[in-house]
C-alpha positions as CSV (number, residue, x, y, z in Angstrom):
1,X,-30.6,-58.1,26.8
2,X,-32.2,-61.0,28.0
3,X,-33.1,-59.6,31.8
4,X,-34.7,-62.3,34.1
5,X,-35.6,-64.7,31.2
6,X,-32.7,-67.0,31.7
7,X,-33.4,-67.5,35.9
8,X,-37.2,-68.2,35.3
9,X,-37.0,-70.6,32.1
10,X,-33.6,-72.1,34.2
11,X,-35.8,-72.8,37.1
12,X,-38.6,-70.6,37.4
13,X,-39.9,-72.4,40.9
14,X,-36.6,-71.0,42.6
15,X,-36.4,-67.5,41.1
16,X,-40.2,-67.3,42.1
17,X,-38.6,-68.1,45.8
18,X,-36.0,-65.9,45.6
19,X,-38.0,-62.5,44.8
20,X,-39.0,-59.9,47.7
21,X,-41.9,-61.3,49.7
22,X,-43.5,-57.7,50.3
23,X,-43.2,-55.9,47.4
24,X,-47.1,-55.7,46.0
25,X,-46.1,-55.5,42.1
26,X,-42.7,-56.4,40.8
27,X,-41.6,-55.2,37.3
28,X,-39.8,-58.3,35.2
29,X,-37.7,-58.0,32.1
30,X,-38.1,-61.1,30.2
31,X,-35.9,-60.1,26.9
32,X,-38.3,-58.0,24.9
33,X,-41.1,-58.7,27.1
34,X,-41.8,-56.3,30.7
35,X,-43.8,-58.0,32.9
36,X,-45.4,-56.5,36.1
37,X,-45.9,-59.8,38.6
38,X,-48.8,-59.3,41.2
39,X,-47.8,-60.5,44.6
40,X,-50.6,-58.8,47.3
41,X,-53.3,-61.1,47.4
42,X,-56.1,-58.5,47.3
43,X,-54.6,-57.0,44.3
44,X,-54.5,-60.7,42.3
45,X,-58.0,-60.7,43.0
46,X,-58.6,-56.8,42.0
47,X,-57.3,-58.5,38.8
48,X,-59.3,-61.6,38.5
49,X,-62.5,-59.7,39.5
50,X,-61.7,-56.7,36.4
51,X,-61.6,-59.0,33.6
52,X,-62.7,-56.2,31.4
53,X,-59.6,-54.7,32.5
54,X,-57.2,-57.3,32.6
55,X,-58.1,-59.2,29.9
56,X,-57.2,-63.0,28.6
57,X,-53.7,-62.2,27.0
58,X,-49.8,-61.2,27.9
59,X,-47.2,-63.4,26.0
60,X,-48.6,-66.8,27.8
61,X,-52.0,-66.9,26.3
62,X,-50.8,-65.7,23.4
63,X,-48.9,-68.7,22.8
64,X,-52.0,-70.7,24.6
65,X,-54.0,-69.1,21.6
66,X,-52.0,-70.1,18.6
67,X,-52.6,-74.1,19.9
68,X,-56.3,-74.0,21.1
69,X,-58.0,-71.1,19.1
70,X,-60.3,-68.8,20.7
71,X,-61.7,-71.1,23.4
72,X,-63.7,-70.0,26.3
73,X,-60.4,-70.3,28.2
74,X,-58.5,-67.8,25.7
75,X,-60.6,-65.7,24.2
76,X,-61.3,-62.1,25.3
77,X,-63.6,-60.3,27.0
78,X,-65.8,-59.1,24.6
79,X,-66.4,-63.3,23.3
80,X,-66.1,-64.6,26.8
81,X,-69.8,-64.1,28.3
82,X,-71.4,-65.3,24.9
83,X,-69.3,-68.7,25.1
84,X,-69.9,-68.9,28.9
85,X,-73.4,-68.8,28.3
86,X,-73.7,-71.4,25.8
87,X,-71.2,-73.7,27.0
88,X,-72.4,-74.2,30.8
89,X,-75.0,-76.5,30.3
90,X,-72.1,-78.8,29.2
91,X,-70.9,-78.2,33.0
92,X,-74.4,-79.2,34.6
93,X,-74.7,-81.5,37.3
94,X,-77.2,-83.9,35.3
95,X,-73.8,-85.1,33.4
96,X,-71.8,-85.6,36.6
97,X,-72.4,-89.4,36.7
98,X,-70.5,-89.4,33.2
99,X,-67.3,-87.9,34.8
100,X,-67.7,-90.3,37.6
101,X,-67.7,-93.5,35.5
102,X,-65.7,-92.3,33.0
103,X,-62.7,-91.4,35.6
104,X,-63.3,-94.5,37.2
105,X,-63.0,-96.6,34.4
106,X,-59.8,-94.9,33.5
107,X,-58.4,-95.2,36.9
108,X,-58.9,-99.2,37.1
109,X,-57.2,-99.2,32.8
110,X,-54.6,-97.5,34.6
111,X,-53.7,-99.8,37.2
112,X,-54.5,-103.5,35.5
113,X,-51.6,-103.6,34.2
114,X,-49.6,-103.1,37.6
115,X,-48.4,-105.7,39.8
116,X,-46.5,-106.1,43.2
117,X,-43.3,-104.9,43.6
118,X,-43.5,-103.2,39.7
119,X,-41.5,-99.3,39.5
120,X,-44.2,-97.0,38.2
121,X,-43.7,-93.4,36.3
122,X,-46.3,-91.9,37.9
123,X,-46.6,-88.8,34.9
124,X,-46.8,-90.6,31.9
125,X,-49.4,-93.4,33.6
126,X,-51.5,-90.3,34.9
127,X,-51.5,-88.6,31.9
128,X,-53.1,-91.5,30.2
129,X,-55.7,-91.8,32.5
130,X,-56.4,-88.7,32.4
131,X,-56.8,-88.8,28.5
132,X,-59.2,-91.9,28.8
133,X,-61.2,-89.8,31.2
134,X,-61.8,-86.4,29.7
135,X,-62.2,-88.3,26.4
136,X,-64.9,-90.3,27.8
137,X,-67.0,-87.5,29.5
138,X,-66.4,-85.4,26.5
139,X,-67.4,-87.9,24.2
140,X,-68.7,-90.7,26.7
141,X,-67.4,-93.6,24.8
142,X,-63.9,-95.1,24.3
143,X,-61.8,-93.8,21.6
144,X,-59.6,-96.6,19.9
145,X,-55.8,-96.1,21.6
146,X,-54.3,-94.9,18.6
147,X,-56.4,-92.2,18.9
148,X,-56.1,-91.1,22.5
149,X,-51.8,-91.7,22.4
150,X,-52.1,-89.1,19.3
151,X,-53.9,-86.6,21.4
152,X,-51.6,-87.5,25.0
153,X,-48.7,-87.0,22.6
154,X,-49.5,-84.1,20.9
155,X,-50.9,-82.1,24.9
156,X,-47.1,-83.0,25.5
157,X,-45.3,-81.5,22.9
158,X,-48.0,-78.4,23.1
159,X,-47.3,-77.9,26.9
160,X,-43.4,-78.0,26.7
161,X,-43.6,-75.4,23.7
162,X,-46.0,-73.1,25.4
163,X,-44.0,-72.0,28.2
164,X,-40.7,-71.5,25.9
165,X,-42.2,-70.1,22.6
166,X,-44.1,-67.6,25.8
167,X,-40.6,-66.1,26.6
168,X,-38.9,-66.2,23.6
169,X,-38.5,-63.8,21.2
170,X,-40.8,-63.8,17.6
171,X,-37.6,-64.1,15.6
172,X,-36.5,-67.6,17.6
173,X,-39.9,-68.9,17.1
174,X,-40.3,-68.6,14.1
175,X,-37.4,-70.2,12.9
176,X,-37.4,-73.8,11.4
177,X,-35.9,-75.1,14.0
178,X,-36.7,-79.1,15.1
179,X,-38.5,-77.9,18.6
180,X,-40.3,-75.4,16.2
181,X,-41.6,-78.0,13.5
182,X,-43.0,-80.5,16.7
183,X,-44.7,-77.9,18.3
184,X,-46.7,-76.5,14.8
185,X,-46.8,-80.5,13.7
186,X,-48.7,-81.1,17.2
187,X,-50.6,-78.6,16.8
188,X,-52.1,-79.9,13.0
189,X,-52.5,-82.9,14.9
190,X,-54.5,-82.1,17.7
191,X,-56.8,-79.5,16.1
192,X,-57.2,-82.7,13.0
193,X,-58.1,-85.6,15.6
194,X,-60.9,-83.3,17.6
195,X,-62.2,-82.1,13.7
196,X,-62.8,-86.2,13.2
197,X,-63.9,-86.6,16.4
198,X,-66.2,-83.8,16.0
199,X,-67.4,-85.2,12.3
200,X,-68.0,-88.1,13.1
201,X,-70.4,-87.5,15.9
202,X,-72.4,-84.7,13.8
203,X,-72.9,-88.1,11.3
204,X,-74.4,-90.2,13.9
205,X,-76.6,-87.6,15.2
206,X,-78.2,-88.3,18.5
207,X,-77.0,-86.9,22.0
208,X,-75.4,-89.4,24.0
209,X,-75.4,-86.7,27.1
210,X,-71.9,-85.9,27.2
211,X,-70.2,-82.7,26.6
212,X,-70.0,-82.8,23.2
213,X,-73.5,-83.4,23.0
214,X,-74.4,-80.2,24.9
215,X,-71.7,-78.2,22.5
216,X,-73.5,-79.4,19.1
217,X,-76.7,-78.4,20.5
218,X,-75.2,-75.4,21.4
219,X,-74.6,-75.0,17.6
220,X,-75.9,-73.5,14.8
221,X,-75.3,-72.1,11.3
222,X,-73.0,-68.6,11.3
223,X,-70.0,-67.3,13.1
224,X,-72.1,-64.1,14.6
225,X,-75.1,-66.1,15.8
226,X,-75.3,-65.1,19.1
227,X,-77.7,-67.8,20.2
228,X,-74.7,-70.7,19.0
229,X,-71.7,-71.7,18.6
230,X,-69.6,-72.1,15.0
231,X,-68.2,-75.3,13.8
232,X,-64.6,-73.1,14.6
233,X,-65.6,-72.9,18.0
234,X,-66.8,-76.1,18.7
235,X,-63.6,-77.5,17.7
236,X,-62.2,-74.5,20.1
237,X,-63.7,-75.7,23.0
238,X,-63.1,-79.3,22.6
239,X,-59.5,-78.2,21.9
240,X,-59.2,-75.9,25.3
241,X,-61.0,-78.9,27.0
242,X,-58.6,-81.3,26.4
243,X,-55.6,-79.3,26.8
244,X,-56.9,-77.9,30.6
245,X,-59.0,-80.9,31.2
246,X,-56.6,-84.2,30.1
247,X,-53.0,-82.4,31.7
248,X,-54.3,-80.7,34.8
249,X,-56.2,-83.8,35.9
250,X,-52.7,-85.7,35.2
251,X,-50.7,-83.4,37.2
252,X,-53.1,-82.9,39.9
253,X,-53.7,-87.1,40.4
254,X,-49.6,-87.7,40.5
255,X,-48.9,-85.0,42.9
256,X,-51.5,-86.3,45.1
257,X,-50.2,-89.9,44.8
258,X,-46.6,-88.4,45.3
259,X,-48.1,-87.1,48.7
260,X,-49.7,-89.9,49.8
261,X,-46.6,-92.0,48.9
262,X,-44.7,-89.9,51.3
263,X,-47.3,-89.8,53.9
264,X,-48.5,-93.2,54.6
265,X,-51.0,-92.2,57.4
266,X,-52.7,-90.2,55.3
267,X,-52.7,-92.5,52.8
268,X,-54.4,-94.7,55.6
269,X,-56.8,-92.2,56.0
270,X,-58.3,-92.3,52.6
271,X,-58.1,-95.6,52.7
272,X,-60.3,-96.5,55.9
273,X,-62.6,-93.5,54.5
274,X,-63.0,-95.1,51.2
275,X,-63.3,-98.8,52.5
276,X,-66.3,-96.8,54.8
277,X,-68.1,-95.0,52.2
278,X,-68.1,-97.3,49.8
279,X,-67.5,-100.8,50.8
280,X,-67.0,-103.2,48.2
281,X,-69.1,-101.3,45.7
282,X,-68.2,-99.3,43.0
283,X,-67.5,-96.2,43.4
284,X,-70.7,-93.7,42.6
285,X,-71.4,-90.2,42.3
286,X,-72.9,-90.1,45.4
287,X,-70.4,-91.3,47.9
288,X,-68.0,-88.4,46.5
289,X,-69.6,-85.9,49.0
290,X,-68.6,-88.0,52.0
291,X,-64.9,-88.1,50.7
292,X,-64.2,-85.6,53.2
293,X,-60.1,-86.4,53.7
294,X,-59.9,-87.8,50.1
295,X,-60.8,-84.4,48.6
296,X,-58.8,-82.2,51.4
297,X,-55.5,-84.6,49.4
298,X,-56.6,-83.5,46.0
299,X,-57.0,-79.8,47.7
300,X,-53.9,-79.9,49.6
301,X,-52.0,-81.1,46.3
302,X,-53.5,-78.5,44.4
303,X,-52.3,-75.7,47.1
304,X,-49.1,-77.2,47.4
305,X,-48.4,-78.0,43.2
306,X,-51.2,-75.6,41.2
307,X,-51.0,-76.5,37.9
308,X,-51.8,-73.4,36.4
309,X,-48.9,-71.5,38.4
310,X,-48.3,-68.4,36.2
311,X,-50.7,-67.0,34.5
312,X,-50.6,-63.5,32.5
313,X,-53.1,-60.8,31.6
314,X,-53.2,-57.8,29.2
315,X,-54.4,-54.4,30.7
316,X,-56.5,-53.3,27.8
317,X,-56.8,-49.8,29.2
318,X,-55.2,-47.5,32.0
319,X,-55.9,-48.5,35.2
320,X,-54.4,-47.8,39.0
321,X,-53.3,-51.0,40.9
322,X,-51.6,-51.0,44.3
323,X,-51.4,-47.4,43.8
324,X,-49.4,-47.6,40.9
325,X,-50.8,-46.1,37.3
326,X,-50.3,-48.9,34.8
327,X,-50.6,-48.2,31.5
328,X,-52.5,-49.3,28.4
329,X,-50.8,-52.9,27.0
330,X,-49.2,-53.4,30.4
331,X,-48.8,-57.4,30.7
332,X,-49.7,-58.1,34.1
333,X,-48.7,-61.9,35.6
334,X,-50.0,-63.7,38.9
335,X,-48.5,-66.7,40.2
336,X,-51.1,-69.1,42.3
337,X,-47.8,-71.2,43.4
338,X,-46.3,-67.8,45.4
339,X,-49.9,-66.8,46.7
340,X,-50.1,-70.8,47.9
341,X,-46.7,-70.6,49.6
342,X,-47.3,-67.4,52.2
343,X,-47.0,-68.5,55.5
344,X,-48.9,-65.1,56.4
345,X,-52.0,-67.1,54.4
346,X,-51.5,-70.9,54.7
347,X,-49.3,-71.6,57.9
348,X,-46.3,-73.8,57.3
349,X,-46.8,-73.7,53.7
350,X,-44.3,-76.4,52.9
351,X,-46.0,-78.7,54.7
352,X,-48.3,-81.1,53.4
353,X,-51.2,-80.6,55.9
354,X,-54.6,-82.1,54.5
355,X,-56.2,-81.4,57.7
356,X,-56.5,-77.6,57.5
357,X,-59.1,-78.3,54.7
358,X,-61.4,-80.6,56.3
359,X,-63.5,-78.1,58.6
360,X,-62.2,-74.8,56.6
361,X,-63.0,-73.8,53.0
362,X,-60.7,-72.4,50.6
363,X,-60.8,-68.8,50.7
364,X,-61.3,-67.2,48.1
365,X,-58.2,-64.5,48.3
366,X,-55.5,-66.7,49.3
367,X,-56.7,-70.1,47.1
368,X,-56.7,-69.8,43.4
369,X,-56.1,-73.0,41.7
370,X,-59.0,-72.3,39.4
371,X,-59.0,-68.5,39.2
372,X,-61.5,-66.3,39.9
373,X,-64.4,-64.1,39.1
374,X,-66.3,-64.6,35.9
375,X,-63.2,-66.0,34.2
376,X,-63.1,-68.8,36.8
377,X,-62.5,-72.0,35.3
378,X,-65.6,-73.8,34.3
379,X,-64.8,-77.3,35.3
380,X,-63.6,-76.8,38.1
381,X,-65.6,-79.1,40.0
382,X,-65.6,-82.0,36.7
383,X,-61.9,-81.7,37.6
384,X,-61.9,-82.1,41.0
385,X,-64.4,-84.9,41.7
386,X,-62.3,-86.8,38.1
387,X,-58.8,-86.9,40.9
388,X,-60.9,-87.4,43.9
389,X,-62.5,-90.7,41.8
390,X,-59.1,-91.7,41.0
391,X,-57.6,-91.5,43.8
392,X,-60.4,-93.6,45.7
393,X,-60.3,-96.0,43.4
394,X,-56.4,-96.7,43.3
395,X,-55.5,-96.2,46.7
396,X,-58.6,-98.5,47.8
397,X,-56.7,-101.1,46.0
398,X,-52.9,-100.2,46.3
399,X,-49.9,-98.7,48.3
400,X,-47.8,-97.1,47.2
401,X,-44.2,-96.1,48.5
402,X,-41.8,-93.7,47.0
403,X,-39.0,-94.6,44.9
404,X,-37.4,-91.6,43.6
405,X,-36.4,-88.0,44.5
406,X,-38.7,-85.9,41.7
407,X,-38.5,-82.2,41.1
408,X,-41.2,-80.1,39.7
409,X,-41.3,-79.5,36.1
410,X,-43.2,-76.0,35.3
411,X,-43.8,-75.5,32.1
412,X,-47.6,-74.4,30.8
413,X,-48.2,-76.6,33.4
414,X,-46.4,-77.8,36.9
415,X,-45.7,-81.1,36.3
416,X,-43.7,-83.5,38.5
417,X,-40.9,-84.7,36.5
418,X,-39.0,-88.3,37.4
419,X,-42.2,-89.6,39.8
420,X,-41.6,-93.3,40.2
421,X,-43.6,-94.9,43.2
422,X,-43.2,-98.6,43.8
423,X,-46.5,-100.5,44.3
424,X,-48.0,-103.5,46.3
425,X,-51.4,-104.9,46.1
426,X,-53.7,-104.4,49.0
């Protein structure tokens, strides 16, 4: 009854591992759910590219849906260019150098507190930097810390319960059971602190050039106004922000300090480029472009530990993929982890190899931490140059040397679960 449920919520890394390598689409039984799983890399991006095809849904964001709303990140096709439109100016490169401060002020909160010698769990301390810096370029000041642990909390709770309640069937979830009550309780309490957030900002009235700025003035006065967004979809899109922005950034900063821990001549590396390109200044927007081997880490990390590493898709009509006839309310899934460990695409894929990004970009087949197509996630390059920031400005300051054996954690997200690294002062 329950098919292939038990092996991927067991440990769904290894039963990814353990399914044919050459099979193009692979049919899943996951209790009531079928799923077909994409594995040829032309055919994932068939489906990226056909977003009116395969649309936002399949029992992942549904679950995604119920916590954030309809978001630019859930919503469906029909909604998606609209919202595009209007929130990209949010994404423009005139409020870059408030991502850059913001994550660097973060990363130095992060690491006062550290000292010589001192165990650190790498998730939990990443995770709250990664709050403080998507708070402050959505909102470009500093929340009080009640605020922001409410919110950490909450993303926590939210990203456990997504993956489960995504596999599970309707009748389990809906039962008042204790996992049941945190994740609807975390849910009020997320979707309550960004309302405040949002109020309070409205009161005061004047654009501070952050995100949230560029989303009020994306606003206006009725649900169907084309030109604007609704008070419901402000709160939305801050919502989808800060679940995508604060635990992807967290995941993707421990798993690069996890690498570097275990690769101290890399971590050399980005150390002797960092002490090059920036000296003893601090860190600014424009020295990110000459963090050549810093951002091939954070690139290399994201290959090697996607955080989005299943995603799921509704076909909302017929359609023919890999010469197969799939029907109407098919839910299609792609997996960015099995793509990123082909050796017939990345060579030695276990291997953490920073290097074979320096002279080579991504492609754009093989490579899809972000997505593709029009459904491509919109900060992609906020999020990237938020790690790469953090990672200059710790590792300018601090080794670090590994002190436990961790396992990933995949849940909505791939988390690394037990990361301690011991540290020492420069």
């Amino acid at each position: 009854m329950l098919g292939h449920a038990p092996a991927l919520l067991r440990d769904p890394l290894v039963f990814l591992a353990s399914l044919p390598g050459d099979q193009p689409l692979l049919r899943l039984r996951l209790g009531p759910t079928t799923l077909v799983l994409v594995c040829e890399p032309k055919l994932v991006r068939q489906v990226f590219l056909d977003d009116r095809t395969f649309d936002k849904g399949g029992p992942l964001y549904d679950r995604v849906r119920e916590v954030v709303g309809n978001g630019l990140v859930t919503c469906a096709h029909r909604d998606h260019r609209r919202q595009r439109r209007l929130c990209q100016p949010s994404f423009h490169s005139d409020r870059m150098p408030n991502v850059v401060a913001a994550a660097a002020g973060a990363a130095r909160d992060m690491t006062a507190s550290w000292h010589t010698g001192q165990i650190v769990d790498v998730l939990p301390q990443s995770m709250a930097f990664a709050t403080r810096a998507v708070l402050g370029s959505l909102f470009s000041t500093a929340l009080p810390d009640a605020t922001g642990e409410r919110i950490r909390q909450a993303l926590a709770v939210l990203d456990d319960g997504i993956f489960r309640r995504a596999f599970s069937p309707a009748l389990v979830n809906r039962l008042p059971l204790p996992a049941n009550r945190r994740y609807r309780d975390s849910s009020a309490v997320l979707r309550r602190e960004v309302a405040a957030i949002i109020t309070s900002r409205r009161t005061e009235g004047r654009d501070r050039g952050d995100l949230l700025s560029a989303l009020l003035g994306a606003a206006g006065p009725g649900d169907h106004d084309v030109r604007s967004l609704s008070e419901t979809e402000i709160i939305d899109q801050v919502q989808i922000f800060l679940h995508a922005g604060v635990e992807a950034s967290a995941a993707t900063l421990a798993w690069s300090l996890h690498l570097l821990a275990e690769h101290p001549p890399v971590a050399e590396g980005v150390r002797a480029e960092c002490d090059a390109v920036v000296g003893g200044a601090a860190l600014a927007p424009e020295n990110l472009p000459r963090l050549a081997l810093t951002r091939a880490v954070v690139t290399e990390a994201l290959r090697l530990y996607p955080p989005a590493w299943f995603l799921t898709r509704s076909l909302e009509q017929s359609a023919e993929l890999g010469g197969t006839r799939l029907p109407a309310g098919t839910a299609v899934a792609l997996s960015p982890y099995l793509l990123h460990r082909r050796p017939d695409l990345h060579p030695e894929p276990g291997t953490f190899a920073p290097d074979r990004w320096r002279d080579t970009p991504p492609d754009r087949t093989a490579f899809l931490p972000f997505g593709a197509g029009a459904r491509k996630c919109i900060g992609d390059r906020q999020g990237m140059d938020t790690v790469v920031t953090a990672l200059a400005v710790i590792i300018r300051n601090w080794q670090l040397t590994p002190s436990t054996v961790l396992s990933p954690r995949p849940r909505a997200l791939l988390l690394p679960r037990g990361l301690r690294l011991q540290v020492r002062a420069r």
